[in-house]
N, C-alpha and C positions, 0 to 999 in steps of 0.2 A: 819652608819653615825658617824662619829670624833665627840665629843662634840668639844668645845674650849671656852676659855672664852669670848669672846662678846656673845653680845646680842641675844637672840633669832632667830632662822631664823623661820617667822611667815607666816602661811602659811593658806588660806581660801580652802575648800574642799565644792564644792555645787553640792551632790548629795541625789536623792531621795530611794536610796536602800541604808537600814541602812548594811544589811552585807560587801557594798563595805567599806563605810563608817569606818565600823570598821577596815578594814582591810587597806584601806592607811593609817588611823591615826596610829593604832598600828605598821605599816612596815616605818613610818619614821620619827615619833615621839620619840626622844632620850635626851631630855634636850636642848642641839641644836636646836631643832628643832620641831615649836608648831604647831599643826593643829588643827583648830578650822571648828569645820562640820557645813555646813545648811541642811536643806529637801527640800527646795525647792528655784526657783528663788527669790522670793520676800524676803527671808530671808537672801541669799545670795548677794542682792543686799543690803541689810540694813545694812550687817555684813562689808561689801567691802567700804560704804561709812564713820561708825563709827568706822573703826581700821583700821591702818596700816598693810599693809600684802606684803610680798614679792614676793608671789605665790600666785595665784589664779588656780584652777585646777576645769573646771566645766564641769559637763555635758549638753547634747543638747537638752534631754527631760527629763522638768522639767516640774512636777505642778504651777502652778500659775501664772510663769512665764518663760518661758523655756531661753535654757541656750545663745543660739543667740543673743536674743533680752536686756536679762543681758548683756553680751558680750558687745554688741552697744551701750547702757548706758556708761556702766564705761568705755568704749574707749572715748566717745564724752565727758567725764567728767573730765577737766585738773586734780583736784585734784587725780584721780585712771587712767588716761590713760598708766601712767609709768609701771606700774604695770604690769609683764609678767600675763599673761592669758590664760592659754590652757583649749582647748577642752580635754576632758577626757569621751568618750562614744563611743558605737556599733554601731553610724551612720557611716557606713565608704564606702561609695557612694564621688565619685569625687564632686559632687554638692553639700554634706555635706560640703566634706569641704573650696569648694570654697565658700559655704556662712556665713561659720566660717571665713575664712578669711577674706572676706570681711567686716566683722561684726568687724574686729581690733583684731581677737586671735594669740597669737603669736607662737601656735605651737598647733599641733592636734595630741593625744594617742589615739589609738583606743582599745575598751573593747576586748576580754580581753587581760587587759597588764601584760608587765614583772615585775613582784618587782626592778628589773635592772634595767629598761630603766625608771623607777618612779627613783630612788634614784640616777640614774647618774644626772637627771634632777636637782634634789635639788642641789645635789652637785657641778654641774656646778653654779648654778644658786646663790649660796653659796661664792664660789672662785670667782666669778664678784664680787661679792658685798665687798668682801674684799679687792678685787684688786683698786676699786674704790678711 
C-alpha cells in the first residue's frame, strides 16, 4: 500500500479470531492506513458508532452479537450507513450471502482470502475517496 500525505485511510476489523485479526492489521496497516480490531459484535458496533471509519470489514459469526445483525444496525443508522461494509467470513452458502446483503453489506470476502483481493479492496476504496 502507497502511503501519501492525507489522512489516514481508517479502517474497523470485527473479528473474533485474534490470528486473522493480526494478520489483516499487519497486511494493510502501512501509515496510510489504520486498522483498528474488535472481538466481537458488541464492540464493533460501539467502535463503528464512536469513530470515523472508511472500511468496515466484519465477520458473520460473532460473539455477542453476530456480524448480520451489526451489519443491520449501522446500515439503518444515517450517521454509519455510508460507510462500505463487507462481510469477511467462511459462511459462503448463497443464503449467507443473500442475508448479508440484505442486512445492507456492501460486498462479501469469503475466508480464506487473498492478501490481493483484501488490499485491491483498500486501494480501490482509497482512489474513491480521493477522487471524491
Amino acid at each position: 500500500m502507497a502511503g501519501n500525505a492525507q489522512a489516514p485511510f481508517h479502517i474497523l476489523l470485527v473479528e473474533d479470531e485474534p490470528v486473522i485479526r493480526e494478520l489483516v492489521r499487519s497486511m494493510l496497516s502501512d501509515g496510510a492506513v489504520d486498522v483498528v480490531c474488535a472481538a466481537h459484535g458488541l464492540e464493533g458496533l460501539k467502535l463503528a458508532r464512536t469513530q470515523p471509519f472508511h472500511l468496515i470489514l466484519m465477520d458473520v459469526v460473532l460473539p455477542q452479537l453476530d456480524g448480520i445483525s451489526v451489519c443491520r444496525i449501522l446500515k439503518s443508522d444515517p450517521a454509519t450507513a455510508k460507510v462500505p461494509l463487507y462481510m469477511l467470513t467462511a459462511k459462503a452458502k448463497k443464503a449467507d450471502v443473500e442475508s448479508a446483503t440484505q442486512a445492507g453489506a456492501d460486498g462479501y470476502i469469503h475466508k480464506p482470502f487473498r492478501g490481493a483481493e483484501l488490499m485491491d479492496l483498500v486501494e480501490r476504496l482509497r482512489a474513491a475517496r480521493t477522487d471524491a
